[in-house]
N, C-alpha and C positions, 0 to 999 in steps of 0.2 A: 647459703640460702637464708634470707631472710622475711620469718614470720611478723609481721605487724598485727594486732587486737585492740583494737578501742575497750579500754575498761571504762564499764560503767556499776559504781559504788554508789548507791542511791543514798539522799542526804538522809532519809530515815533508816539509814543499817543500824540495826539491833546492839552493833559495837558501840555505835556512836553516846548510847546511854550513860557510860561508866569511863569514856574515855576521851577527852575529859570534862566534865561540866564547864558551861560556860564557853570553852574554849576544844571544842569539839576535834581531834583529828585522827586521821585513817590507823586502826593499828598496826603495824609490821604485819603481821600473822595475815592479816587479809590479802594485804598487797603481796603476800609469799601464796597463799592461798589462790590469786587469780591468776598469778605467774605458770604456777603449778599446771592447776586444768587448762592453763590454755596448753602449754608445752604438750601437756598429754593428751589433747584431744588435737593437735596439730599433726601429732606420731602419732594417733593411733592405739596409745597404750595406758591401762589401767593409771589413775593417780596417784593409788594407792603403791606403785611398782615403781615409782619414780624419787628421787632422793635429791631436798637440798644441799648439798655441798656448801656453800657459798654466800653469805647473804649482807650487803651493804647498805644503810640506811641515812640519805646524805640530807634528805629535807622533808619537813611535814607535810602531809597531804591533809586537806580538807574538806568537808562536806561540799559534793557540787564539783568539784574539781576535774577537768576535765584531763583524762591521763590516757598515753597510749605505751602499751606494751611491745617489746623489740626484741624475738625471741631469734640468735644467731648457730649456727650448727656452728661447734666448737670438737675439739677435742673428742673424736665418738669413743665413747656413748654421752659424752657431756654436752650440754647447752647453757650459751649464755644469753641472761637477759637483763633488761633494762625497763625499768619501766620510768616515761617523762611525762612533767604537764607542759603548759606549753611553752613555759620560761624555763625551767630548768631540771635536770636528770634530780628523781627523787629515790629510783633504790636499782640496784644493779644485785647481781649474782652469777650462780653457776648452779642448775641443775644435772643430775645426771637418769640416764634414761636405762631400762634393763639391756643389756648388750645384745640378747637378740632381736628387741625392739629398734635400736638404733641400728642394727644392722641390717634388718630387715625395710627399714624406709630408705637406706642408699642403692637401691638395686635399681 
């Protein structure tokens, strides 16, 4: 089963301040950050209960940048995801889910 999520990172995010002048682009942490609540609000389960694993960072994202999230039931309680713009894969991973959460959305 595959989750799909349009992210949308507004060109004025508060990261965008210090990171980095001039040459503005998306931090890791966010893009792990919207990975995150989407997985957990897809299952059902706290974000706080949820755990990266995994985390690949193959191209900058930038302000404005249109990017969709590709959240895949892997390995339970693991999930992997993808997040692309529209030309190319910018970060992949593996989160993982609490085992009675992930066991509780296969039923």
């Amino acid at each position: 089963m595959t989750t799909l999520v349009t992210l949308d990172i507004p060109a004025d995010h508060a990261a965008f301040a210090g990171h980095f002048p001039g040459n503005p682009i998306v931090p890791g942490v966010v893009l792990l950050d919207e990975a995150l609540y989407a997985a957990a609000g897809a299952r059902g389960v706290p974000p706080g209960k949820c755990t990266i694993l995994a985390a690949k960072f193959l191209s900058a994202v930038h302000p404005g940048e249109r990017l969709q999230l590709a959240i895949e039931a892997g390995n339970n309680p693991q999930l992997q995801f993808t997040i692309r713009a529209p030309d190319r894969i910018v970060a992949s991973g593996i989160l993982s889910l609490p085992v009675d959460a992930a066991s509780s959305h296969e039923r």
